[in-house]
Structures are given as structure tokens and as C-alpha cells.
C-alpha positions as CSV (number, residue, x, y, z in Angstrom):
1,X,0.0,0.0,0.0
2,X,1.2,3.1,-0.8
3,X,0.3,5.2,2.3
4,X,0.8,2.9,5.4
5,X,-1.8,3.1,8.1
6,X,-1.5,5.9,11.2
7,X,-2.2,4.1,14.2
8,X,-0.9,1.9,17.0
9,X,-0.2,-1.8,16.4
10,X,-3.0,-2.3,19.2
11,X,-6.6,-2.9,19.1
12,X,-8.7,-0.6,21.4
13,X,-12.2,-0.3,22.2
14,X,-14.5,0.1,25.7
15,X,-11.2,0.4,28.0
16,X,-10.2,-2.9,26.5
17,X,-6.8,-3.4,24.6
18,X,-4.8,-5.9,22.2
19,X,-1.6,-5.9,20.7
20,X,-1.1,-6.9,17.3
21,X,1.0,-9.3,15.0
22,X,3.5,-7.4,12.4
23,X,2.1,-6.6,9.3
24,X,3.1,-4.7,6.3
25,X,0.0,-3.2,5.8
26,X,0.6,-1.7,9.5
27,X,2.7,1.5,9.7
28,X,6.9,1.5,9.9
29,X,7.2,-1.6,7.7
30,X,8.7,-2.1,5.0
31,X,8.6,-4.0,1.8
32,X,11.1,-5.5,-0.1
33,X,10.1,-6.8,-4.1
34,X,6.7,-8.6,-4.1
35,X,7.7,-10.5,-0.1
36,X,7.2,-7.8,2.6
37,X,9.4,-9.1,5.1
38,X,9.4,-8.0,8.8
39,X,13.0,-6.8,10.3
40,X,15.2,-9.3,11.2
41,X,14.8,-10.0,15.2
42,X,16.6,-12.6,16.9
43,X,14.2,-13.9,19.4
44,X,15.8,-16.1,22.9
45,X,13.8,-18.9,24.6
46,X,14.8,-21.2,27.3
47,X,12.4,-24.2,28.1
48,X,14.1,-26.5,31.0
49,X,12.9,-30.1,32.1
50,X,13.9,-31.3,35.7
51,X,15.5,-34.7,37.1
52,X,17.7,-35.4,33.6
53,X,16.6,-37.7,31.0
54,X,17.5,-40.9,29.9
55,X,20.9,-40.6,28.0
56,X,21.1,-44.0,25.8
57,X,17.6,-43.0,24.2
58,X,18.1,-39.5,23.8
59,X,21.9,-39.1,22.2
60,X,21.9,-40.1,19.0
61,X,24.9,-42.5,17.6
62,X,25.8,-41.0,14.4
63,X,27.4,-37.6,13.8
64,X,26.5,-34.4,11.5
65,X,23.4,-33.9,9.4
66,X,20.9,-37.0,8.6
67,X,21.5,-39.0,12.0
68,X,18.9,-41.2,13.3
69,X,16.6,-39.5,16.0
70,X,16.9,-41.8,19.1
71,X,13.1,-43.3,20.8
72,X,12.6,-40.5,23.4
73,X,13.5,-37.6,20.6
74,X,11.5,-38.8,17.7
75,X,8.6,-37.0,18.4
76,X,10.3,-34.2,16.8
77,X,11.1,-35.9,13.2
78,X,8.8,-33.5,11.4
79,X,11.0,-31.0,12.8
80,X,14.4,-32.4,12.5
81,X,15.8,-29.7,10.3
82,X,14.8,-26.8,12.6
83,X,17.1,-28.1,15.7
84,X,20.3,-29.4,16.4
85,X,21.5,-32.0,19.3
86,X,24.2,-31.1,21.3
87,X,26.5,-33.5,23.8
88,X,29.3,-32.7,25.9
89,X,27.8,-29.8,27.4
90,X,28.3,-29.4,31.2
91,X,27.7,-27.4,34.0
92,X,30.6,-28.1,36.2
93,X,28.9,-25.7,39.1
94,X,26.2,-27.7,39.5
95,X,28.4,-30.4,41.1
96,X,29.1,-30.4,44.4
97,X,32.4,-29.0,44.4
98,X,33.0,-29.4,48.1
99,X,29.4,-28.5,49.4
100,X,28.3,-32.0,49.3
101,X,24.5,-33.4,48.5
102,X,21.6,-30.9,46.5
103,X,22.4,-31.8,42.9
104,X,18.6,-30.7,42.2
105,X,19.3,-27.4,43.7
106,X,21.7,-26.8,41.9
107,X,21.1,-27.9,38.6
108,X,17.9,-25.4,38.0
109,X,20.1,-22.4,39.2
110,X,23.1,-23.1,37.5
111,X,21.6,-23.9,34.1
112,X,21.5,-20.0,32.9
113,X,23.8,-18.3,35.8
114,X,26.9,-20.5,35.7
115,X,27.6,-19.8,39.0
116,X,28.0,-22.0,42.0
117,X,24.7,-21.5,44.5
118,X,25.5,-20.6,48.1
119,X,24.4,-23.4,50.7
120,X,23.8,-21.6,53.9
121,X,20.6,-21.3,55.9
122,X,18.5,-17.8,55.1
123,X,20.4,-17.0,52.8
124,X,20.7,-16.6,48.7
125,X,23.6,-16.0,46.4
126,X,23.7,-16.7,42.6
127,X,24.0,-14.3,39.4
128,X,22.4,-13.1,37.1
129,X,20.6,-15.4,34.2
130,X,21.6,-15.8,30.1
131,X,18.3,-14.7,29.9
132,X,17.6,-11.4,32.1
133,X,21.1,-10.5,30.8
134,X,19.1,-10.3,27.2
135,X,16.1,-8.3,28.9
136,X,18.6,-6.0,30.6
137,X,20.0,-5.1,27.3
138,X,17.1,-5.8,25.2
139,X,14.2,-5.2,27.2
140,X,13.5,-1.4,26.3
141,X,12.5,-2.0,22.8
142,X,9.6,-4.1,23.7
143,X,6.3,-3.9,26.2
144,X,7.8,-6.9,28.3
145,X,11.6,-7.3,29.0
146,X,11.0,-11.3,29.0
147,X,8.9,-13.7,30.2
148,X,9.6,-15.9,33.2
149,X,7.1,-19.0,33.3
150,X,6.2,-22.0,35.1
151,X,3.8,-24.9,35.6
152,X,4.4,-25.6,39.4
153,X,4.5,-22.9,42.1
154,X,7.8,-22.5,44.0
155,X,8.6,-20.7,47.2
156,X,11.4,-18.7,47.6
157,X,12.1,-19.0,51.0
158,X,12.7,-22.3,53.0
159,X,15.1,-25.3,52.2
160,X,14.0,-27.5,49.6
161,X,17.3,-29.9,48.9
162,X,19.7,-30.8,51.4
163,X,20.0,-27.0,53.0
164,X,19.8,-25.0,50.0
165,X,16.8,-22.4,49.7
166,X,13.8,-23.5,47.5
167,X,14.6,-20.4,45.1
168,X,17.2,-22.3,43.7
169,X,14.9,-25.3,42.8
170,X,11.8,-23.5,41.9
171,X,13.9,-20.8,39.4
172,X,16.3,-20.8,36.5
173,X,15.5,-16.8,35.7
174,X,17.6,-14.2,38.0
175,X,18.0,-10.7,38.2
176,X,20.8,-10.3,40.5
177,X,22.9,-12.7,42.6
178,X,19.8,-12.5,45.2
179,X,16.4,-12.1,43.0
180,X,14.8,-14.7,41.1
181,X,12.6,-13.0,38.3
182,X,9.3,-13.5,39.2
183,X,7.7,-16.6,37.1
184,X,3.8,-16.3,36.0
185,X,2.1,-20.0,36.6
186,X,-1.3,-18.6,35.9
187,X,-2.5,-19.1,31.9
188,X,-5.4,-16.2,32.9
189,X,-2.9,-13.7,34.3
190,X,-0.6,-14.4,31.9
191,X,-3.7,-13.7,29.0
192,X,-4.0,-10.4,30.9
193,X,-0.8,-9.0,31.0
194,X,0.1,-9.9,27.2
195,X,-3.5,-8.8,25.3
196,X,-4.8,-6.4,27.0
197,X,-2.1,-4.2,26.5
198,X,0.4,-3.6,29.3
199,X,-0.3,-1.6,31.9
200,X,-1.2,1.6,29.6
201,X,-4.2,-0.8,28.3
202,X,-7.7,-2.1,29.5
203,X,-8.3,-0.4,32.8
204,X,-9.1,-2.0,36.0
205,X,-12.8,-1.5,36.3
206,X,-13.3,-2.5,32.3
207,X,-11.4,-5.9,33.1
208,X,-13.6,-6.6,36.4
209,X,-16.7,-5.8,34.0
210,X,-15.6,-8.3,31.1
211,X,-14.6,-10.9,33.5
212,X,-17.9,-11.1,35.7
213,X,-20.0,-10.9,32.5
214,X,-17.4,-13.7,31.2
215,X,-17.2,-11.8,27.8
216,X,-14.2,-12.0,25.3
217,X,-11.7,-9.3,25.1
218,X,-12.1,-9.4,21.2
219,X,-15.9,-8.8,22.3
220,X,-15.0,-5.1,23.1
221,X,-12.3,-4.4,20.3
222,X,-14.5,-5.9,17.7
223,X,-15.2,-2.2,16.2
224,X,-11.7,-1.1,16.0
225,X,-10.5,-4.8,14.3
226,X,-13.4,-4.1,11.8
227,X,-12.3,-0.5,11.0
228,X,-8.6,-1.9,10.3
229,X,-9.8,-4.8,8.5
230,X,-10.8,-2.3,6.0
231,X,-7.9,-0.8,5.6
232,X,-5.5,-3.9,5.3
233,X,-4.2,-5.6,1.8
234,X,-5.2,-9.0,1.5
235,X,-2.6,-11.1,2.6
236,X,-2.8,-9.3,6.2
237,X,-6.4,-9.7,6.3
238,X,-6.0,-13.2,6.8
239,X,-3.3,-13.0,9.2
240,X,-5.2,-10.5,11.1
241,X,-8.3,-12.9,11.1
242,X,-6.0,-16.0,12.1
243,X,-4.6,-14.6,14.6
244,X,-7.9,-12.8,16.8
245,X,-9.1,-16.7,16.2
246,X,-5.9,-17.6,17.9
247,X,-6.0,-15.4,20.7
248,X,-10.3,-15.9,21.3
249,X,-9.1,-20.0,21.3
250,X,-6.6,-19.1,23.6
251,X,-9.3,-17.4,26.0
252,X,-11.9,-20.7,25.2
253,X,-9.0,-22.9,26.6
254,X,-8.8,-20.9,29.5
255,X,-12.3,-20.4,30.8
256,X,-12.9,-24.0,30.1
257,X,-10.0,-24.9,32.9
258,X,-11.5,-22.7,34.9
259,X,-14.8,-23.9,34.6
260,X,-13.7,-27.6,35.6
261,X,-12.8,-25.7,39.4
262,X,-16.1,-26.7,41.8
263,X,-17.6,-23.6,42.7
264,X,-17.4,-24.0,46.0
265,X,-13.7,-23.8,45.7
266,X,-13.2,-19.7,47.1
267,X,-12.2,-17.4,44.4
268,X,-8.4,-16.4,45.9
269,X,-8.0,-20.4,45.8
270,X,-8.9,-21.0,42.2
271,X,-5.4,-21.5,40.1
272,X,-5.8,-19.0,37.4
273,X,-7.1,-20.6,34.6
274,X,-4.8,-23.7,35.2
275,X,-5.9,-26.8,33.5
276,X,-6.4,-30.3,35.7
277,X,-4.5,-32.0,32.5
278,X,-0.8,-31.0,32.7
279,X,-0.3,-31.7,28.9
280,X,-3.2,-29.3,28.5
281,X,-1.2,-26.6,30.7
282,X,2.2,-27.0,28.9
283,X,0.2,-26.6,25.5
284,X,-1.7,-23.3,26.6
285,X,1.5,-21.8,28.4
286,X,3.6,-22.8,25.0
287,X,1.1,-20.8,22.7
288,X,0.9,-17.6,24.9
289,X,4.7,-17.8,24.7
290,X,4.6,-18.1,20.6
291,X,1.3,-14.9,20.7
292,X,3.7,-12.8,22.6
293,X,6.7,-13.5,20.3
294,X,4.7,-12.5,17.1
295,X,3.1,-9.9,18.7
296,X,6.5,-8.7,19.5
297,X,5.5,-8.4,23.1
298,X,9.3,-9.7,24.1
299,X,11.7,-11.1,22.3
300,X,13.2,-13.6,25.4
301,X,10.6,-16.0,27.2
302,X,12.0,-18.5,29.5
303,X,9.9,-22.1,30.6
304,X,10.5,-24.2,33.6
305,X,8.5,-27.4,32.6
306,X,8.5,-28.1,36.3
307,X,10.3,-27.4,39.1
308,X,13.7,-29.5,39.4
309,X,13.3,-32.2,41.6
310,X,9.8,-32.6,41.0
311,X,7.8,-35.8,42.1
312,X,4.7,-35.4,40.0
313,X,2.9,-38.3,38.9
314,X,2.0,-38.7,35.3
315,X,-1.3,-40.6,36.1
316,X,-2.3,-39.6,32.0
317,X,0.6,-42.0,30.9
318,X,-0.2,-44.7,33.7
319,X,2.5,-44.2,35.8
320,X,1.7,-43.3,39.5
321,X,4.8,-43.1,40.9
322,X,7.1,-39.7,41.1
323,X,8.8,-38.3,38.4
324,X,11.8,-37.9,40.8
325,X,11.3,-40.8,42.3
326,X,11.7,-42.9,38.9
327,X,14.7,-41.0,37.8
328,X,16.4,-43.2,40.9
329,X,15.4,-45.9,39.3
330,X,18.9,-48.5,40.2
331,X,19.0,-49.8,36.8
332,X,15.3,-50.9,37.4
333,X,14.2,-52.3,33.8
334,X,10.0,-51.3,34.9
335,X,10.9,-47.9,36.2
336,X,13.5,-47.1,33.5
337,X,10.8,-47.8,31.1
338,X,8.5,-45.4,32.9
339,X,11.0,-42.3,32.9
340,X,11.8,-42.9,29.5
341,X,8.2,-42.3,28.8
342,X,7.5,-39.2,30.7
343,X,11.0,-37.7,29.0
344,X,9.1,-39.0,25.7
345,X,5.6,-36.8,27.0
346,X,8.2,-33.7,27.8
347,X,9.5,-34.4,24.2
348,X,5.6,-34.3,22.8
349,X,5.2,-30.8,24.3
350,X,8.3,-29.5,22.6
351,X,7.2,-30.9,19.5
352,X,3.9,-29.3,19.7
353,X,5.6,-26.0,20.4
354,X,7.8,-26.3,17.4
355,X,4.6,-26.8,15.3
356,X,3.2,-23.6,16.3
357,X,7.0,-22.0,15.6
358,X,7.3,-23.4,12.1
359,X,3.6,-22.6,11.2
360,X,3.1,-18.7,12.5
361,X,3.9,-16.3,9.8
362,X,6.1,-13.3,10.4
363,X,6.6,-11.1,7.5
364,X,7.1,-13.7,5.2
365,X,9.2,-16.4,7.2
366,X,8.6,-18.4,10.0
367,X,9.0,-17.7,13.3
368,X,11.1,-20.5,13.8
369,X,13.6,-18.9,11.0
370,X,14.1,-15.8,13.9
371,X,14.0,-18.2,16.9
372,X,16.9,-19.2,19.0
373,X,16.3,-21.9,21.5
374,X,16.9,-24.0,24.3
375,X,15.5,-27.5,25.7
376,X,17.5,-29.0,28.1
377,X,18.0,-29.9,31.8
378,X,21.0,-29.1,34.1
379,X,21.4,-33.0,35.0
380,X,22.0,-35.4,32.7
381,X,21.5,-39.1,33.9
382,X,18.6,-38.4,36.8
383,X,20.2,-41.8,38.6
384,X,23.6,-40.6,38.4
385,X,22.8,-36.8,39.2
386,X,26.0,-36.4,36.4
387,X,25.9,-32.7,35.3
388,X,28.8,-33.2,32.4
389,X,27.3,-34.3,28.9
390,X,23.8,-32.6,29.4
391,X,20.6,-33.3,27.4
392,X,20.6,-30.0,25.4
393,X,18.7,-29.1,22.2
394,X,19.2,-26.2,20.1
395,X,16.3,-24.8,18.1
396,X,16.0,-21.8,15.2
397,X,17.9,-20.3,12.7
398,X,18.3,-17.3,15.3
399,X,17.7,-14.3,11.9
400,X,20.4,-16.6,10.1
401,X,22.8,-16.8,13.0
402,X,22.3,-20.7,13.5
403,X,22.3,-23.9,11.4
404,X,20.4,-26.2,12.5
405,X,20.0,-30.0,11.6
406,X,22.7,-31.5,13.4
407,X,24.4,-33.6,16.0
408,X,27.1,-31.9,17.2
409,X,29.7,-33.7,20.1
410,X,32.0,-31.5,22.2
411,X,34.7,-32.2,23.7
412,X,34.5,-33.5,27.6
413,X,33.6,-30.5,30.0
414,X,33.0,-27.8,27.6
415,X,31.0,-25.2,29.4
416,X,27.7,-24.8,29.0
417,X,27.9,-21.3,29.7
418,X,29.7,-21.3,26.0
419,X,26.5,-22.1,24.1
420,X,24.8,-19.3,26.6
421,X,27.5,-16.2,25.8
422,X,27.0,-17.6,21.6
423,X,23.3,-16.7,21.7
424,X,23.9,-13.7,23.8
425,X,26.3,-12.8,21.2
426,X,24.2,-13.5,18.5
427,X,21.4,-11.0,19.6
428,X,24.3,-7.9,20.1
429,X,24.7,-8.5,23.7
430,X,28.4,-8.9,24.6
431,X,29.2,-10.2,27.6
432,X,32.9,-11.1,28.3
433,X,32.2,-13.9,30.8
434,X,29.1,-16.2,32.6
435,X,30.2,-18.7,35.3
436,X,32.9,-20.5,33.6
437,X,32.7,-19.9,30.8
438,X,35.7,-19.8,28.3
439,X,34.7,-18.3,25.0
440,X,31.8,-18.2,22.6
441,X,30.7,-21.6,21.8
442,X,31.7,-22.6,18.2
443,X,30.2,-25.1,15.1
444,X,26.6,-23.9,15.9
């Protein structure tokens, strides 16, 4: 078009507010040929699984591009060109180094600090996380400096592991060497804060009014989206209408975990908009996550699965028993069979969120093509509690930076903290060091 549209990239209407996906018919974008791309952005995410995995049916045997995806990874065949495998990884800090048992402990807080976690009663001292380091820098050019998320409440205070505080189990995202970043477990309050605008959006009494009458927030906008429907070429009516379907699904999914809550249950009890099934919860959390990214709400999300050391029981699979219980398994052939399935579910969820990367549009690629990603755990072997050779996926193209579609082996002990300063790096952040790290990790 040749005069682009004056307006926000928000939809407003009745004190109600939602952001919007790029598109070129949208003001301050540009076009190149018959393609209108969207600027090259680099997004980071972080999705962490606790209590390891297990190693001989996760690492694959062969080398380079066109190995064979081992049982608990192949889940992800429709996606194998988008990631790489990587082994050798380790997190030497989140061995004991002298301060004996609380490998859990220490494997969530390690796993984007690189530094060792203090063991003392009361008291907390860490570092600042690969991803906050990204907000710090990054954080001004979008309404939300990152996303910190969860699917398991954590306290912060307390000792959760063999004397260490519960923050370090229960967080992988910190501000300082004393501050966790404050993780969002609630799908509805998490829906709030990304579409209804920030803070500057849908004001207090209009949210208490569209809530009690249980109406969608599209419900109030609905005017404004059919002025700028109007006004849109063709190709961005159709994203426009595919994603307000996405984000009114998104709200459907919600209500309909809240309405399995009995309603005697009092409202300050009732968790958010949390779904009983916890594949149902990974799912919505993963696709607010993906909304936000396109929306350009932030540009670094991070995911704790669960927190590490978690016993949850994965009744849906038929396994009763503790997740963390089972990773102790003592060479047990019926309980090795049963972690290897739940690290197999973990692997489901990740494929699903990979579906939703390689299929949103933005600008003419995929979002995948301007992802750069990480799915891991900061143990390896759950029986062993081994912390070298890590179970670490790397995802995206990261806006051309990363080639994906490999299996790529490290040498023994290369720090993890490498792969960490590489994708720093690769969105313009420069740090010159992060725990142990040596150097920017290479062949990625």
C-alpha cells in the first residue's frame, strides 16, 4: 500500500486493549520486491525439564546432518531440520564441588547463571541469568523485557534440597545474585498482561466488568478490528483474522479450565485458569509464549517445565509413581521404562511448540527462522545426578545466525555457559564472561 496506516499496532475499544502481529500493511514496515518481510529480530527462549533424562535413548549414535533420531527424541522428526543435538555440554557448578548433597538445587540455578549457588541457611547468592542479561539489554524496545514461566509454584524462602533455599529449585530466571525473576504460573494472568495491553491498556474496572460478564476481550475491540480490517491488503487480512481466532481460542482454553474448578472452591484459591491436565497446561502456556513472540511483546521467554526435583505423577501415561522418584530408578528395567516415557511426554510438548514456531507467519518467514532456543536440563543421567554431557537441544535459525540439523559432540567438559554467551552474542549482547565460561561456543 502506498500510504501505510496511522495508528498503533494495538486494538482498542471500551477500556479494553490488544496488541497486534507485524504486518506490512501496519505502519513503519517495509517491503522488499513482491515479499514484505518483517525486520530481522533474533528472538531467545529457554524451556528447561527437571531430574535429567535418559541418555542412551536421547543421544543419537551418528554424527552431523541425517543421523537417526533416538526413541525419546523422535517425536520431533517432522521438525528435525529446525534443531540441532548437542553432547558434551556441562555445567561443572552444579556439582558439588565441596558442598556435598543438592544436585537438584543446583542444577535449575546453575543452568543460565553458571555460578555456584550458596548453601547456607536464610540466605541466597547466585548471578544473574543468560536470559535477564538479554532483557537487561534488550528489554527497552519491547512492552515486556521477558517472560519468566512455570507450571508448578515455588517458594522462595525455605530449604528445599539438602540445605539449599527453595529459590534455587523452583527458578532458573535471575535478576541479580539475590532475586529470582518472578515466574507467572497462571494461563489467565498471563492472558491479561500480554493482550490487553500492558499496563497503559484495558483499565481495572473494564477488566472486572468483562470478566464477571465472562465476555471475550475481542468482544469489546470488535469495532476497532473491523475499522482496520478495512484498511488492510489482503494477505494481512487473513493473518489478522488468524490470529484474533488464535488469541479468542486461547481465552476458550482458558475459561474452560476454569470452569472444571467446583464452585465451592473460594475465588483467591482458584489456580488461574490452570488446566487439571498438565499436557493441557504445557500446550496453553507454550502458545501464549509463541502470541507474545509475534506480537513482539518480548523477544526472550524463559519455561520451567517443572520445578527440578519434581515428584509429580503422570497418572495420564499410567504411571503413578514420582517423576523424581523414577529418575532413581537402580538400573530398574520397569521404572527405567517409565522415565523414558514421561522424558518422551516432555518431548511431545516440545514438539507441539515447534509446530506452532514453524507454522506462524512473520513477514514472510517463520518464526522459527528468527528463533533461538533451548531445551535442556541441568542434570543429565537423573540416577547418576551427572551434570557433564547434558541433554541440550538447540532450536532456530536465530535471523540466520544458527544452522540447525545436526548432532554436534563436544569435547569433555565444555562449558555450558559457552552455548549461553554464543546466543547472547548472537542478539548484540556482549558479555565477556558467565560462570565458567571460556569463550563463545563454536560449530553452531
Amino acid at each position: 500500500m502506498s500510504n501505510p496506516l496511522s495508528r498503533r499496532h494495538l486494538l482498542r475499544g471500551m477500556g479494553a486493549c490488544v496488541a497486534l502481529p507485524w504486518m506490512a500493511s501496519l505502519p513503519g514496515m517495509r517491503s522488499i520486491g513482491r515479499s514484505p518481510l518483517a525486520p530481522k529480530r533474533s528472538h531467545l527462549v529457554y524451556f528447561y525439564v527437571p531430574n535429567g533424562v535418559h541418555m542412551q535413548d536421547w543421544t543419537p549414535q551418528a554424527e552431523g546432518k541425517g543421523f537417526e533420531l533416538p526413541w525419546i527424541l523422535k517425536p520431533l522428526a517432522p521438525y528435525q531440520k529446525h534443531f540441532s543435538v548437542l553432547t558434551g555440554l556441562t555445567q561443572d557448578k552444579a556439582r558439588a564441588n565441596g558442598d556435598g548433597p543438592g544436585d537438584h538445587a543446583r542444577a535449575a540455578a546453575v543452568f543460565l547463571t553458571g555460578m555456584q549457588p550458596l548453601k547456607t541457611d536464610g540466605q541466597i547468592r547466585l548471578g544473574p541469568s543468560a536470559d535477564q542479561l538479554a532483557a537487561e539489554a534488550m528489554g527497552a524496545q519491547t512492552p515486556f523485557p521477558s517472560l519468566v514461566l512455570g507450571c508448578e509454584k515455588g517458594g522462595n524462602s525455605g530449604q528445599c534440597d539438602s540445605g539449599y533455599s527453595c529459590a534455587y529449585s523452583s527458578n532458573i530466571s535471575w535478576q541479580n545474585e539475590t532475586t529470582p525473576a518472578l515466574k507467572e504460573v497462571r494461563p489467565r494472568l498471563l492472558f491479561e498482561r500480554l493482550f490487553r495491553g500492558g499496563a497503559s491498556g484495558e483499565d481495572s474496572k473494564a477488566r472486572a466488568e468483562r470478566l464477571a460478564r465472562q465476555r471475550s476481550i475481542l468482544g469489546y475491540v470488535a469495532d476497532d478490528a473491523k475499522r482496520l480490517n478495512r484498511d488492510l491488503a489482503e494477505d494481512d487480512r487473513i493473518k489478522l483474522g488468524e490470529y484474533l481466532s488464535g488469541v479468542r481460542e486461547l481465552e476458550r482454553r482458558i475459561e474452560h479450565a476454569e470452569s472444571e474448578i467446583v464452585s465451592q472452591v473460594p475465588e483467591s484459591a482458584r489456580p488461574g485458569g490452570i488446566p487439571r491436565d498438565y499436557g493441557a497446561y504445557l500446550r496453553l502456556m507454550s502458545d501464549m509464549i509463541v502470541l507474545a513472540l509475534r506480537t513482539d511483546r518480548t523477544r526472550v521467554a524463559s519455561f520451567l517445565m517443572a520445578n527440578e526435583g519434581s515428584n509429580r505423577s503422570y497418572r495420564m501415561l499410567d504411571i503413578r509413581d514420582g517423576h523424581h522418584e523414577l529418575s532413581h530408578h537402580k538400573n530398574d528395567p520397569e521404572k527405567i521404562d517409565q522415565i523414558r516415557k514421561i522424558n518422551r511426554f516432555h518431548v511431545e510438548q516440545l514438539a507441539y511448540f515447534l509446530s506452532q514456531l514453524v507454522e506462524a507467519k512473520d513477514g514472510g518467514r517463520t518464526l522459527i527462522d528468527n528463533v533461538q532456543m533451548v531445551y535442556g536440563s541441568g542434570i543429565s543421567d537423573g540416577n547418576r545426578h551427572n551434570h557433564d554431557d547434558l541433554p541440550v537441544l538447540l532450536i532456530g535459525k536465530g535471523a540466520g545466525k544458527l544452522k540447525p540439523g545436526r548432532h554436534i559432540r563436544y569435547a569433555k567438559n565444555t562449558p555450558l555457559n559457552n552455548l549461553h554467551l554464543r546466543l547472547l552474542d548472537n542478539m548484540g549482547v556482549h558479555a565477556d564472561k558467565l560462570g565458567d565460561s571460556t569463550g563463545l561456543l563454536g560449530k553452531i
